[in-house]
mmCIF entry with sequence, helices, sheets and N, C-alpha, C, O atoms, coordinates in Angstrom:
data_MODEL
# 
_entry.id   MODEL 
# 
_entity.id                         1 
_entity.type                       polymer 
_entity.pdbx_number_of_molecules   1 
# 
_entity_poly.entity_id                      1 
_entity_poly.type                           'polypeptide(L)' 
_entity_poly.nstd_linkage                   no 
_entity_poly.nstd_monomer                   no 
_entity_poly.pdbx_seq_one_letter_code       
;(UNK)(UNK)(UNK)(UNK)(UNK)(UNK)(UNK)(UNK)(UNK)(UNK)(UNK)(UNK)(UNK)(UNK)(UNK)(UNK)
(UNK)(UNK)(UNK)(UNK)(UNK)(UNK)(UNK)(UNK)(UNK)(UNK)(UNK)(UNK)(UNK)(UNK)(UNK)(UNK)
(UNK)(UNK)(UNK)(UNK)(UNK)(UNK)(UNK)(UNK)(UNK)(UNK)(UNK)(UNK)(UNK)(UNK)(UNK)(UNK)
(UNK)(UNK)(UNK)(UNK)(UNK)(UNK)
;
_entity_poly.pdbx_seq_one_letter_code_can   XXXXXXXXXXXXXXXXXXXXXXXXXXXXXXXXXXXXXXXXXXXXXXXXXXXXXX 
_entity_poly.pdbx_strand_id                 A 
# 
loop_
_entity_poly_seq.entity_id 
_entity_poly_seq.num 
_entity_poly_seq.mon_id 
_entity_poly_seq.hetero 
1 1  UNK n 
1 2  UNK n 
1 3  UNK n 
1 4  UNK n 
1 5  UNK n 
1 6  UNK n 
1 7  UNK n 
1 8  UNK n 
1 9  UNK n 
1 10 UNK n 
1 11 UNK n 
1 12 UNK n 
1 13 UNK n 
1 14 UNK n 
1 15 UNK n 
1 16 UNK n 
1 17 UNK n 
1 18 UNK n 
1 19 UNK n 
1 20 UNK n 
1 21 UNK n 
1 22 UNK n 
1 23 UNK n 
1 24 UNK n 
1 25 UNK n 
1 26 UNK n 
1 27 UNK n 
1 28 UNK n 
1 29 UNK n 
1 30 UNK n 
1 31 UNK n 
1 32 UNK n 
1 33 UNK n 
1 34 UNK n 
1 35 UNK n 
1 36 UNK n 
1 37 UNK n 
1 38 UNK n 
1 39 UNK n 
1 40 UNK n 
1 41 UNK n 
1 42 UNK n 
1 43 UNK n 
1 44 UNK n 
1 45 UNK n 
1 46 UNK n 
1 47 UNK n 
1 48 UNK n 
1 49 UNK n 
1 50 UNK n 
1 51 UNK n 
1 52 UNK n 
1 53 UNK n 
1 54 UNK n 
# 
_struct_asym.id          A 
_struct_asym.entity_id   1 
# 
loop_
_struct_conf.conf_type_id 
_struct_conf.id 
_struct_conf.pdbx_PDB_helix_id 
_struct_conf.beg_label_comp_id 
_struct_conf.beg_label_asym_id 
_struct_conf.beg_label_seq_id 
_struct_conf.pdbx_beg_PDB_ins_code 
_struct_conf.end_label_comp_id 
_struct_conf.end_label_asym_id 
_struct_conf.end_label_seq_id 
_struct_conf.pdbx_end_PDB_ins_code 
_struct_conf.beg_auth_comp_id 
_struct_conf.beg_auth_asym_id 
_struct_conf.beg_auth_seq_id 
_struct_conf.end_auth_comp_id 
_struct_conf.end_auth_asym_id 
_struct_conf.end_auth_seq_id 
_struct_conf.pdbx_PDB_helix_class 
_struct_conf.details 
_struct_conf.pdbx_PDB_helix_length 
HELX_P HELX_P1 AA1 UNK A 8  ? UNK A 11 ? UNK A 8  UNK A 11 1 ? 4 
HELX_P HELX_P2 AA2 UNK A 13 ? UNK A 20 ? UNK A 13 UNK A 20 1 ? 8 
HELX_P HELX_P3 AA3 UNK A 31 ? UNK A 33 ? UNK A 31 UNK A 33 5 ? 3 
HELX_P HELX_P4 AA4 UNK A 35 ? UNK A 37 ? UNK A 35 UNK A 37 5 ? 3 
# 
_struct_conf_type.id          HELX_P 
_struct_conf_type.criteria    ? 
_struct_conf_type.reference   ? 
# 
loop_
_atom_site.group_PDB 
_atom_site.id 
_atom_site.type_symbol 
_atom_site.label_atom_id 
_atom_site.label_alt_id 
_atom_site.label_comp_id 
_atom_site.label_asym_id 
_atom_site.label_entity_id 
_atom_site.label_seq_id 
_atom_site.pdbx_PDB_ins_code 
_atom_site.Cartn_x 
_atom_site.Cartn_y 
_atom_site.Cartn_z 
_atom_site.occupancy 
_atom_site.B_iso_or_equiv 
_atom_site.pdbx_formal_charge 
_atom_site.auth_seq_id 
_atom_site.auth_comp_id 
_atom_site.auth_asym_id 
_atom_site.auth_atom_id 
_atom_site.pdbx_PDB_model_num 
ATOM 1   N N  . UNK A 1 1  ? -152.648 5.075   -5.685  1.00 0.00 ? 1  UNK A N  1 
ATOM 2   C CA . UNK A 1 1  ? -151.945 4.674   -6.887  1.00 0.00 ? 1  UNK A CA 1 
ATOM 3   C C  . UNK A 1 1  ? -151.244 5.896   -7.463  1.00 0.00 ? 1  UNK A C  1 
ATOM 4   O O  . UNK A 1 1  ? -151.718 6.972   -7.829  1.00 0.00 ? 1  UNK A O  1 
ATOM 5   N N  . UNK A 1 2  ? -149.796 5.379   -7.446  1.00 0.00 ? 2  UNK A N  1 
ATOM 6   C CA . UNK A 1 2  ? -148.816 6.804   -8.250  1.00 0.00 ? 2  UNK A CA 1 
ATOM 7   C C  . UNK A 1 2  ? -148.461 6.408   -9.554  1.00 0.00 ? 2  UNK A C  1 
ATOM 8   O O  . UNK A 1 2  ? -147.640 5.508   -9.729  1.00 0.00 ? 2  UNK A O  1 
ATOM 9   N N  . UNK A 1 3  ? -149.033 7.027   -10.530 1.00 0.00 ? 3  UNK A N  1 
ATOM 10  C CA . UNK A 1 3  ? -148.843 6.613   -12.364 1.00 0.00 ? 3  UNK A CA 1 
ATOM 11  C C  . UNK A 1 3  ? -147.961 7.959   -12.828 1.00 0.00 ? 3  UNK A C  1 
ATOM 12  O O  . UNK A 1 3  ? -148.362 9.038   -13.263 1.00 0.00 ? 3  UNK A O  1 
ATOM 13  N N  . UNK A 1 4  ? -146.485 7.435   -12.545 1.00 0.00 ? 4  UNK A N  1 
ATOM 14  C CA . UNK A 1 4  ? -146.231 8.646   -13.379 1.00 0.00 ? 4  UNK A CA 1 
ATOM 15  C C  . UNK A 1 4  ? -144.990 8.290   -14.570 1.00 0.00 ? 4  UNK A C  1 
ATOM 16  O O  . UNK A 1 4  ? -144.069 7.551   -14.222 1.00 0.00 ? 4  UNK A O  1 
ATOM 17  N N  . UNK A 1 5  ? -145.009 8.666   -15.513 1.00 0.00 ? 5  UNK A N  1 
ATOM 18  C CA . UNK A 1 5  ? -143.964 8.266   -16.497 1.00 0.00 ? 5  UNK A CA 1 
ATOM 19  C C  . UNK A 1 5  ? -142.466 8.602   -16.461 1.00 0.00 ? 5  UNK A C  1 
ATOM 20  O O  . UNK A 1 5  ? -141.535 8.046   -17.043 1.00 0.00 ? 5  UNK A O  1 
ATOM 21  N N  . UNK A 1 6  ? -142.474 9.795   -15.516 1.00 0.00 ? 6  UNK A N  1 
ATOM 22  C CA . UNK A 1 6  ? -141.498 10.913  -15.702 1.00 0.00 ? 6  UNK A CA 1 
ATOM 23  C C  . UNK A 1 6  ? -140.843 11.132  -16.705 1.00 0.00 ? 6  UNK A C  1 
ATOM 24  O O  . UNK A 1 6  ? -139.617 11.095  -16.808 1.00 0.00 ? 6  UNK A O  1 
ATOM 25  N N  . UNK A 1 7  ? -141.721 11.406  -17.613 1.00 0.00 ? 7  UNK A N  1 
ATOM 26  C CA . UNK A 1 7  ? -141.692 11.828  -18.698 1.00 0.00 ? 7  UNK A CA 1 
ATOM 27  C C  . UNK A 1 7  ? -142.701 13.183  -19.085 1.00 0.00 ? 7  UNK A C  1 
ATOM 28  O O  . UNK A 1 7  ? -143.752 13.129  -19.724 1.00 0.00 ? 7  UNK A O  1 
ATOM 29  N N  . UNK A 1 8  ? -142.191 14.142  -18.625 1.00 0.00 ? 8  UNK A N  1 
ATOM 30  C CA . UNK A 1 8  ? -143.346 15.540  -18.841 1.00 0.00 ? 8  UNK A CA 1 
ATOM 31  C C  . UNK A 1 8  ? -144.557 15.012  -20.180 1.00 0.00 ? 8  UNK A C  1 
ATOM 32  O O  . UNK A 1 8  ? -145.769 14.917  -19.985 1.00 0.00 ? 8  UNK A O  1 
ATOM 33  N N  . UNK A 1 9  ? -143.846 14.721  -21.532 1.00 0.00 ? 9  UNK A N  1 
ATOM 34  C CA . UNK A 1 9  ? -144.955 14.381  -22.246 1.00 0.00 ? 9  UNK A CA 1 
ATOM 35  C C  . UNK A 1 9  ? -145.744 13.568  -22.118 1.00 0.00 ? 9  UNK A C  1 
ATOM 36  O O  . UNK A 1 9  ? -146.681 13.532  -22.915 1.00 0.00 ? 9  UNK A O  1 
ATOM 37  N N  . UNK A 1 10 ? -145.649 12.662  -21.109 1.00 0.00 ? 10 UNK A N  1 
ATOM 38  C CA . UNK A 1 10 ? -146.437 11.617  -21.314 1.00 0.00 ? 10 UNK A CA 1 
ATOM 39  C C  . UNK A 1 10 ? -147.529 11.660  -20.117 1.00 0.00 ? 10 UNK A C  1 
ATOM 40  O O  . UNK A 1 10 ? -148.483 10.882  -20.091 1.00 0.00 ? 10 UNK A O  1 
ATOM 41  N N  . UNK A 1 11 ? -147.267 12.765  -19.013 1.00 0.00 ? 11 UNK A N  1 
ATOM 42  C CA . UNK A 1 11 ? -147.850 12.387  -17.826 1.00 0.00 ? 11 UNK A CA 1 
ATOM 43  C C  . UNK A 1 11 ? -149.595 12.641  -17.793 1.00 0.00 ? 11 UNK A C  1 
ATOM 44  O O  . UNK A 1 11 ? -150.414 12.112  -17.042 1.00 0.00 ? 11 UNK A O  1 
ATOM 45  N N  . UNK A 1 12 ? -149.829 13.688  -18.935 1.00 0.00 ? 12 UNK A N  1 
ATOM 46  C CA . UNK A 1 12 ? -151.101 13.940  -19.296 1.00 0.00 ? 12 UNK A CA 1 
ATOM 47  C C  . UNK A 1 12 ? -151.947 12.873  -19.705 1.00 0.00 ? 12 UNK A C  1 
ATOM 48  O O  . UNK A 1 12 ? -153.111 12.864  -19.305 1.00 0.00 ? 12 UNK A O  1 
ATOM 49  N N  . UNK A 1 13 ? -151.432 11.785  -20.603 1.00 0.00 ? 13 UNK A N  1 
ATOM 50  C CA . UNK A 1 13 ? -152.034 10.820  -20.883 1.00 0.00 ? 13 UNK A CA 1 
ATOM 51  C C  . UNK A 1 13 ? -152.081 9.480   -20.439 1.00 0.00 ? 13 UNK A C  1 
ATOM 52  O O  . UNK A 1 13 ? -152.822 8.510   -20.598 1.00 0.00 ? 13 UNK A O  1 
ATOM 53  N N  . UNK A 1 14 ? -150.806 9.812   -19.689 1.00 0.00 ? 14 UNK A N  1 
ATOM 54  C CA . UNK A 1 14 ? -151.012 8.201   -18.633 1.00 0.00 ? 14 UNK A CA 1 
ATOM 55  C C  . UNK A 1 14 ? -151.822 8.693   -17.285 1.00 0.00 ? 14 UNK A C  1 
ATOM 56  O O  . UNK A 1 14 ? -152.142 7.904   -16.396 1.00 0.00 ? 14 UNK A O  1 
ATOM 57  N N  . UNK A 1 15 ? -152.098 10.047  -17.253 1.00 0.00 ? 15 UNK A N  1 
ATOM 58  C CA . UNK A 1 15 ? -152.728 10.404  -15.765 1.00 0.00 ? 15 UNK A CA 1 
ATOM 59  C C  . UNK A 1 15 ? -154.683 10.156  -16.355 1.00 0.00 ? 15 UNK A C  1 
ATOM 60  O O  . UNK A 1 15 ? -155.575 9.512   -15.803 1.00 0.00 ? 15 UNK A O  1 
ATOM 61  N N  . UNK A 1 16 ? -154.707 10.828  -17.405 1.00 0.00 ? 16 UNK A N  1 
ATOM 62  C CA . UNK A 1 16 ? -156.417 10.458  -18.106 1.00 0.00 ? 16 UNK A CA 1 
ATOM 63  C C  . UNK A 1 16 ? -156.263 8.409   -17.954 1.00 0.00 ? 16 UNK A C  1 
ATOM 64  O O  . UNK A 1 16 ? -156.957 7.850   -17.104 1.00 0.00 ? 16 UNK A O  1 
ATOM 65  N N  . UNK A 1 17 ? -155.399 7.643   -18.785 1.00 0.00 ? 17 UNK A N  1 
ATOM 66  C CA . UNK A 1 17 ? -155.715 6.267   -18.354 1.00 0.00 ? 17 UNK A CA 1 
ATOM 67  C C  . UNK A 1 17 ? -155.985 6.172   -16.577 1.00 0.00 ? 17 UNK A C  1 
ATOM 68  O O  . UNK A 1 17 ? -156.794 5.481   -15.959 1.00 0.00 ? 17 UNK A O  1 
ATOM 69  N N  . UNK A 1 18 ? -155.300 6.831   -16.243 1.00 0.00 ? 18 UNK A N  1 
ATOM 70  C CA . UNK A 1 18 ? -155.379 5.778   -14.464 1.00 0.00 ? 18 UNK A CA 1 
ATOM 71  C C  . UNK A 1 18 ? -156.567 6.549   -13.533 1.00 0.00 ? 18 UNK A C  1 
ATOM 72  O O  . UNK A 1 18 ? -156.981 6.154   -12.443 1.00 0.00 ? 18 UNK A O  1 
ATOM 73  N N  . UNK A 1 19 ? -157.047 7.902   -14.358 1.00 0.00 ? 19 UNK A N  1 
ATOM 74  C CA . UNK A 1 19 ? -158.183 8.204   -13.392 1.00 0.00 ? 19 UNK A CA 1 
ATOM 75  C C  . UNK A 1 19 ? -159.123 7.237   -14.449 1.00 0.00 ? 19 UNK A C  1 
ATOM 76  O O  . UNK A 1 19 ? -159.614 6.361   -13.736 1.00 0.00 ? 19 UNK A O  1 
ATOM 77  N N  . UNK A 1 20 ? -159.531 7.065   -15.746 1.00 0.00 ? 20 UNK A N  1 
ATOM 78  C CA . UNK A 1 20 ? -160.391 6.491   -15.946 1.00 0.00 ? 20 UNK A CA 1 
ATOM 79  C C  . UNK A 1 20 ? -160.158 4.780   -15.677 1.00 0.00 ? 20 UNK A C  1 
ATOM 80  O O  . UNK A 1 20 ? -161.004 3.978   -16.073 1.00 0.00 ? 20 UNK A O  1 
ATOM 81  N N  . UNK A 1 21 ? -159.230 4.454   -15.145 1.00 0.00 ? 21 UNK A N  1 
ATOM 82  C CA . UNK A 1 21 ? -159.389 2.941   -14.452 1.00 0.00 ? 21 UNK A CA 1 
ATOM 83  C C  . UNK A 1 21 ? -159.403 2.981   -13.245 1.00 0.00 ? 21 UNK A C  1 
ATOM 84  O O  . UNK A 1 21 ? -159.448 1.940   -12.590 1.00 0.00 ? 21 UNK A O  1 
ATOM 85  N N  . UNK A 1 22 ? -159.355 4.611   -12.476 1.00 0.00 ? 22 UNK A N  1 
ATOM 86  C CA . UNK A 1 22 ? -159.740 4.380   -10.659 1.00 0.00 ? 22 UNK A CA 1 
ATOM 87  C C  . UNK A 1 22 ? -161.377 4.563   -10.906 1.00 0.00 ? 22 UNK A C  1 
ATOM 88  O O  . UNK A 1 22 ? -162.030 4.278   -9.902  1.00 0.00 ? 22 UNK A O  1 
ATOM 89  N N  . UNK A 1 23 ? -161.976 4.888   -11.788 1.00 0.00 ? 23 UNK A N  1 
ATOM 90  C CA . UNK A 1 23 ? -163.152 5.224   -12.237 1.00 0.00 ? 23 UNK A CA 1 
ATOM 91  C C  . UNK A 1 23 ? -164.341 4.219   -12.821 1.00 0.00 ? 23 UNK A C  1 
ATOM 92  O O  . UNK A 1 23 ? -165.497 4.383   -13.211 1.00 0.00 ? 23 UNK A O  1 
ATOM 93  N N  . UNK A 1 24 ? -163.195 2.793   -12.632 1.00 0.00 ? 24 UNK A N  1 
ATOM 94  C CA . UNK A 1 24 ? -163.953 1.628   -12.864 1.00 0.00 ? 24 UNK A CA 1 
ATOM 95  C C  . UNK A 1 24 ? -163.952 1.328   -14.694 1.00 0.00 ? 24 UNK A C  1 
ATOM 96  O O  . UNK A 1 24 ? -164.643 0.428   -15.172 1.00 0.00 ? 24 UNK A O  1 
ATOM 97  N N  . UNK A 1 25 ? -163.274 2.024   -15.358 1.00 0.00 ? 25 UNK A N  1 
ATOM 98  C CA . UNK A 1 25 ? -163.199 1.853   -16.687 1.00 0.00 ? 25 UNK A CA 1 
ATOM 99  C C  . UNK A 1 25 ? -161.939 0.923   -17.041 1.00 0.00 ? 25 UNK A C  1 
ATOM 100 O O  . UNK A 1 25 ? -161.121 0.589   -16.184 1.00 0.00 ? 25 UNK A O  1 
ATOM 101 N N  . UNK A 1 26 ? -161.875 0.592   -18.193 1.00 0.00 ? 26 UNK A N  1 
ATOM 102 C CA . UNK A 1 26 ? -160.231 -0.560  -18.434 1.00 0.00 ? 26 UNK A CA 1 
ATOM 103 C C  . UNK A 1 26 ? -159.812 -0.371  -19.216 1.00 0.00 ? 26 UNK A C  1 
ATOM 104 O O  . UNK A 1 26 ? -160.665 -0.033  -20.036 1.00 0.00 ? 26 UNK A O  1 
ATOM 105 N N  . UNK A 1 27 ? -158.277 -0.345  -19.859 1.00 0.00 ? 27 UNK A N  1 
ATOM 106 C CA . UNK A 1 27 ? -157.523 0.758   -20.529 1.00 0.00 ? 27 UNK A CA 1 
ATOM 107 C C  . UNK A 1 27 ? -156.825 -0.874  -20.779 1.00 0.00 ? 27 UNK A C  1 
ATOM 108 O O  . UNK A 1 27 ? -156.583 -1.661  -19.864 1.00 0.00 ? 27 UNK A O  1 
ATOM 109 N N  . UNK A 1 28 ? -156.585 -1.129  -22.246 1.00 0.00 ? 28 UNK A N  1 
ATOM 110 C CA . UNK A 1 28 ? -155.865 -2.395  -22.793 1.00 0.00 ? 28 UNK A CA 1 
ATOM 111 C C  . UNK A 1 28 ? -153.769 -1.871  -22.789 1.00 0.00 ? 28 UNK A C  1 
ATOM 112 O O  . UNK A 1 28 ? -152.744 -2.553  -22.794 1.00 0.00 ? 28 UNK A O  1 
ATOM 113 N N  . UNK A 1 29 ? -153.992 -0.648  -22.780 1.00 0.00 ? 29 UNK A N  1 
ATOM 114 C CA . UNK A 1 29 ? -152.552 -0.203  -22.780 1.00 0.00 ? 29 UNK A CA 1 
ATOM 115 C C  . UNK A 1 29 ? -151.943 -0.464  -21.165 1.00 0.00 ? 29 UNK A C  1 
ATOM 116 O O  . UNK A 1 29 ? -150.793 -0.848  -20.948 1.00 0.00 ? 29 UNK A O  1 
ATOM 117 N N  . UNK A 1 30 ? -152.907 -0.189  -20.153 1.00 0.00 ? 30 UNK A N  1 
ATOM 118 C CA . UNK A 1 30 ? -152.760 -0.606  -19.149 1.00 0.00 ? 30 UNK A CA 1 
ATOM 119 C C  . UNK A 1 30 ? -152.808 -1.746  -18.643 1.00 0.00 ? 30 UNK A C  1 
ATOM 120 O O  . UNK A 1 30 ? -152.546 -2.062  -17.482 1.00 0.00 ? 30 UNK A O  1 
ATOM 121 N N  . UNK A 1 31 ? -153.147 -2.397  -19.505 1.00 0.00 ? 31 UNK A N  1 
ATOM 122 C CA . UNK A 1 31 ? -153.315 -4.206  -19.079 1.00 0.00 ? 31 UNK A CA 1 
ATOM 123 C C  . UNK A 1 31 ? -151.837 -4.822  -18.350 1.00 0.00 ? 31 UNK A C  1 
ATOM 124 O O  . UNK A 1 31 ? -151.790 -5.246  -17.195 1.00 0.00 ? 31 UNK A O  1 
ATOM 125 N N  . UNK A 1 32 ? -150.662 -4.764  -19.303 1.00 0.00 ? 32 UNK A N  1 
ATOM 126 C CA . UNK A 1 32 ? -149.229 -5.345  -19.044 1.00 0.00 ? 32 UNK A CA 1 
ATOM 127 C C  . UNK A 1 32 ? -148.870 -4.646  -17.074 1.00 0.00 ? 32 UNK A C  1 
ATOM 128 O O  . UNK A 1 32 ? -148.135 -5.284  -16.320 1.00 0.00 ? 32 UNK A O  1 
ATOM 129 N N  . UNK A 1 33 ? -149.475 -3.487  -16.691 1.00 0.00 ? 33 UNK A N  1 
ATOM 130 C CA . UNK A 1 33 ? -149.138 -3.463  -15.685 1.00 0.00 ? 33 UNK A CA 1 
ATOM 131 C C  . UNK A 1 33 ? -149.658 -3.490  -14.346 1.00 0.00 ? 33 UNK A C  1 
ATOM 132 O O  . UNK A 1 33 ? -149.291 -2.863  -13.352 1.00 0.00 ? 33 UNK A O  1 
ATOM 133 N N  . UNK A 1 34 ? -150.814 -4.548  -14.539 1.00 0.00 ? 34 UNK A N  1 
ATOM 134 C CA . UNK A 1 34 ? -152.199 -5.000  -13.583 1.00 0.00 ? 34 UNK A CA 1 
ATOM 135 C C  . UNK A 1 34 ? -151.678 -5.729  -12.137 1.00 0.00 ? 34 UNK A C  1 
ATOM 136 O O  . UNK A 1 34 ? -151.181 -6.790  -12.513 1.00 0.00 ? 34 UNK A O  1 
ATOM 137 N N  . UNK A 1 35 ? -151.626 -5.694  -11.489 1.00 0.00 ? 35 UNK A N  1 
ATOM 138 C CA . UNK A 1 35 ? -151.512 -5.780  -9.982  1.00 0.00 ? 35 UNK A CA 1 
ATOM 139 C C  . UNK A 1 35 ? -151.556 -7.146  -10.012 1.00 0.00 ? 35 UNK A C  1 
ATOM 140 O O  . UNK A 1 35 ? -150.878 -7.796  -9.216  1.00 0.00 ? 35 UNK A O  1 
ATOM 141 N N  . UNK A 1 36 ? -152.461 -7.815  -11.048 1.00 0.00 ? 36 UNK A N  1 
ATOM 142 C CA . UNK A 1 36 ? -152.648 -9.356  -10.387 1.00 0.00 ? 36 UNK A CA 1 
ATOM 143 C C  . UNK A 1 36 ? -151.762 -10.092 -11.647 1.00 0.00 ? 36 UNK A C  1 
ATOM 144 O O  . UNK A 1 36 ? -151.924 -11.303 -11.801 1.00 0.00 ? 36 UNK A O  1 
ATOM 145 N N  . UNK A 1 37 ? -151.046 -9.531  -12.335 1.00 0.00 ? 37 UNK A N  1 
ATOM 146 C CA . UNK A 1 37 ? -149.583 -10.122 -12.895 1.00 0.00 ? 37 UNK A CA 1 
ATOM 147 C C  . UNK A 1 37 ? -148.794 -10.793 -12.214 1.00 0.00 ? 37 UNK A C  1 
ATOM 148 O O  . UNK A 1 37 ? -148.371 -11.879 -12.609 1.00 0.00 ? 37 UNK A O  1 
ATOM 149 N N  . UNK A 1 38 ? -148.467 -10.269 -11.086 1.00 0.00 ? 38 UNK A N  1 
ATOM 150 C CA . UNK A 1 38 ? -147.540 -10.890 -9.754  1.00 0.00 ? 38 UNK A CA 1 
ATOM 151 C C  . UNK A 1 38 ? -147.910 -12.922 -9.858  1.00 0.00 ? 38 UNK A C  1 
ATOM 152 O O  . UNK A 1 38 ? -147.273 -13.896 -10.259 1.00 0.00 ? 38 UNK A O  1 
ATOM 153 N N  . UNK A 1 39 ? -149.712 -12.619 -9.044  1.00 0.00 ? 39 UNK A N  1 
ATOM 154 C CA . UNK A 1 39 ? -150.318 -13.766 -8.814  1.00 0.00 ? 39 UNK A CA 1 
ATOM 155 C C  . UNK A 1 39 ? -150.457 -14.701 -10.015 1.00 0.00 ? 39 UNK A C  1 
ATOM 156 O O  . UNK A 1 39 ? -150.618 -15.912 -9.865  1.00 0.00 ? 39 UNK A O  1 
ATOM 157 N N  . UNK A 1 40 ? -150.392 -14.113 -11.199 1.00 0.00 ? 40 UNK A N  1 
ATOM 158 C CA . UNK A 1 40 ? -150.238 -14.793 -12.385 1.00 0.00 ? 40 UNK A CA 1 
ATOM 159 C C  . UNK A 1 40 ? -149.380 -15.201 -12.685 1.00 0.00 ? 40 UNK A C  1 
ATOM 160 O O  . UNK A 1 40 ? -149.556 -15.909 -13.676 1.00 0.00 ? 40 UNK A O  1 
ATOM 161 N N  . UNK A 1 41 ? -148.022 -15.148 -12.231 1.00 0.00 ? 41 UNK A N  1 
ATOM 162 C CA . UNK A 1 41 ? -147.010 -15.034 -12.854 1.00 0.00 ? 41 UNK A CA 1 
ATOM 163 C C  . UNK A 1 41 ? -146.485 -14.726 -14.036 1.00 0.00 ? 41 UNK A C  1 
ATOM 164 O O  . UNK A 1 41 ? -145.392 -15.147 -14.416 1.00 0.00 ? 41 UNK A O  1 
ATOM 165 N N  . UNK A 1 42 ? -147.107 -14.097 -14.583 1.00 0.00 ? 42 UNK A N  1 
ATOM 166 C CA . UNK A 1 42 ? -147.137 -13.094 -15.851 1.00 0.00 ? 42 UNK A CA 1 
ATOM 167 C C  . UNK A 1 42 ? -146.100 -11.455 -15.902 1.00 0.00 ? 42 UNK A C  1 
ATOM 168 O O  . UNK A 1 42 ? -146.638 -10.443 -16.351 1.00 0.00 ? 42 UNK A O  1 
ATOM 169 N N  . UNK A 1 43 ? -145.022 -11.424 -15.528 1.00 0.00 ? 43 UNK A N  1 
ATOM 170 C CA . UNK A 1 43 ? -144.247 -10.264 -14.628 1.00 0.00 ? 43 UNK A CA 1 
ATOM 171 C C  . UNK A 1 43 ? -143.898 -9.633  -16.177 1.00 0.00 ? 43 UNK A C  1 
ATOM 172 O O  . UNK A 1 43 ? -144.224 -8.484  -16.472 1.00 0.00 ? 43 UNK A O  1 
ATOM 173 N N  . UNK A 1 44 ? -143.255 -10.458 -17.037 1.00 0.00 ? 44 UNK A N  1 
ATOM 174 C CA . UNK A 1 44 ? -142.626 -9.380  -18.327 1.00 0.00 ? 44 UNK A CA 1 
ATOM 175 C C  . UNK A 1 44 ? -143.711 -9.675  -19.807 1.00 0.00 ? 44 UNK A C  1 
ATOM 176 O O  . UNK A 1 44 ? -143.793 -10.734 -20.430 1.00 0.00 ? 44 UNK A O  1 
ATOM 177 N N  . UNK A 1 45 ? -144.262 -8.717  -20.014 1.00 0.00 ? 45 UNK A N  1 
ATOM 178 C CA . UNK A 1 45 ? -145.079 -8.793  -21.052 1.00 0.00 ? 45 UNK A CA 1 
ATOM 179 C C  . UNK A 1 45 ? -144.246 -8.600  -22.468 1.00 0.00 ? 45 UNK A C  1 
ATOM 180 O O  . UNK A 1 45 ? -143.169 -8.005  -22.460 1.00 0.00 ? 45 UNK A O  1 
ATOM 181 N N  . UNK A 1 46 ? -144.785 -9.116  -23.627 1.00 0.00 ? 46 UNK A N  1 
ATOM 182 C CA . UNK A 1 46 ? -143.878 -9.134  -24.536 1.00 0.00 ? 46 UNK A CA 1 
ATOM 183 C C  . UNK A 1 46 ? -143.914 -8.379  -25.272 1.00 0.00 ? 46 UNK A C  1 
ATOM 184 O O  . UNK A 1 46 ? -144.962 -8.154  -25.876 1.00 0.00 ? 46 UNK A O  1 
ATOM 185 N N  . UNK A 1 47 ? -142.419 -7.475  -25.585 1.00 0.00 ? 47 UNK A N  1 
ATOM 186 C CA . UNK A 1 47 ? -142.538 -5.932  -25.636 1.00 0.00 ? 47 UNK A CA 1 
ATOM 187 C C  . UNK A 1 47 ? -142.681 -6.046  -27.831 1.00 0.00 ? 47 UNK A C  1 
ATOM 188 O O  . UNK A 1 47 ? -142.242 -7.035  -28.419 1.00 0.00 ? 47 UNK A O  1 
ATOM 189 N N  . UNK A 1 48 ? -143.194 -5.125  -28.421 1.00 0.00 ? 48 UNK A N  1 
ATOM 190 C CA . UNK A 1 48 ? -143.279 -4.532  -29.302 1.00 0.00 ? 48 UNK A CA 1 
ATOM 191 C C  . UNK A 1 48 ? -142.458 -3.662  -29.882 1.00 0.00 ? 48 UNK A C  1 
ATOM 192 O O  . UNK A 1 48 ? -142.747 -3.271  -31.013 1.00 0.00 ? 48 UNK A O  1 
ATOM 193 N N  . UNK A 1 49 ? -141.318 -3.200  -29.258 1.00 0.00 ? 49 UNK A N  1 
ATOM 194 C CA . UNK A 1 49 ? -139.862 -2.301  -29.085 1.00 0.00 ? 49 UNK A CA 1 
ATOM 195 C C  . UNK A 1 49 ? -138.919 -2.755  -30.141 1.00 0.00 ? 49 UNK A C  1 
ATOM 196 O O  . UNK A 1 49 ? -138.779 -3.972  -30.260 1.00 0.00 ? 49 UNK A O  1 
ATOM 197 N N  . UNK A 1 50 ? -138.370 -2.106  -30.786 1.00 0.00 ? 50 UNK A N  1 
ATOM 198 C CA . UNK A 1 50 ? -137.380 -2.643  -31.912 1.00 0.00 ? 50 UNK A CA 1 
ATOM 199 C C  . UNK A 1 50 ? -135.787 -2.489  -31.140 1.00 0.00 ? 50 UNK A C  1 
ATOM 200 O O  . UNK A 1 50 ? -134.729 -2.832  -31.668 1.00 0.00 ? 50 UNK A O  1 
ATOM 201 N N  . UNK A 1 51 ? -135.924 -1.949  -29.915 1.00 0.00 ? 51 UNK A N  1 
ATOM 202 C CA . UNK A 1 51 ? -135.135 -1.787  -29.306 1.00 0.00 ? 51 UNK A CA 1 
ATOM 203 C C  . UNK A 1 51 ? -134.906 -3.146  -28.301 1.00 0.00 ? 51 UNK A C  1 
ATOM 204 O O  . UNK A 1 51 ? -135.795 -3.502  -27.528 1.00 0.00 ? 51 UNK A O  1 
ATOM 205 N N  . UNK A 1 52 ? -133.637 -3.840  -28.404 1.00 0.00 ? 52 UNK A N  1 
ATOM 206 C CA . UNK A 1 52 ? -133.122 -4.756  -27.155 1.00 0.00 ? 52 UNK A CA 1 
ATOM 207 C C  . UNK A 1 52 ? -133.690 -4.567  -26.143 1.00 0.00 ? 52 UNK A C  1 
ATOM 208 O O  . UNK A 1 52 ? -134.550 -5.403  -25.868 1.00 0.00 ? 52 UNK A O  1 
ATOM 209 N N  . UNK A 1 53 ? -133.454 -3.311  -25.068 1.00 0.00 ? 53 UNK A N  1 
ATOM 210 C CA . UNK A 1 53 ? -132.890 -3.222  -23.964 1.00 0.00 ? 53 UNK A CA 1 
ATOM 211 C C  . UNK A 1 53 ? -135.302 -2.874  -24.041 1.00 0.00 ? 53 UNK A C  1 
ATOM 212 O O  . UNK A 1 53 ? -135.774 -2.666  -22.923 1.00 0.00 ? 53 UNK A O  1 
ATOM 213 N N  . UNK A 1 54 ? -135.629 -2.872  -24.413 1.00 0.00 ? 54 UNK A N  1 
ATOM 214 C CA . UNK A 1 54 ? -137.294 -2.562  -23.792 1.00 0.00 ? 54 UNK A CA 1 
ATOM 215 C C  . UNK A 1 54 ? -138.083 -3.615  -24.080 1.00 0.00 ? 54 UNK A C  1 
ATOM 216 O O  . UNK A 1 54 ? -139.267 -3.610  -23.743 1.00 0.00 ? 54 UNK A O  1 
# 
């Protein structure tokens, strides 16, 4: 699993979420981008963004 934001600021804290969910722990910020979304058909989660385009 490659978690990266490419975003220098952010990579510190999205890299602590994804070792503590390869670690068997569960991260609710990480929820919208769960593997079994696909099978759900659940693909665009509904964004919080005051911005259009996110």
């Amino acid at each position: 699993v490659i978690a990266d934001s490419n975003h220098g600021f952010k990579m510190i804290g999205v890299g602590e979420l994804v070792a503590h969910e390869l670690l068997g722990g569960s991260s609710d910020l990480l929820e919208p981008f769960r593997y079994s979304r696909y099978a759900q058909g659940k693909l665009h989660p509904v964004s919080n963004s005051p911005f259009p385009w996110s």
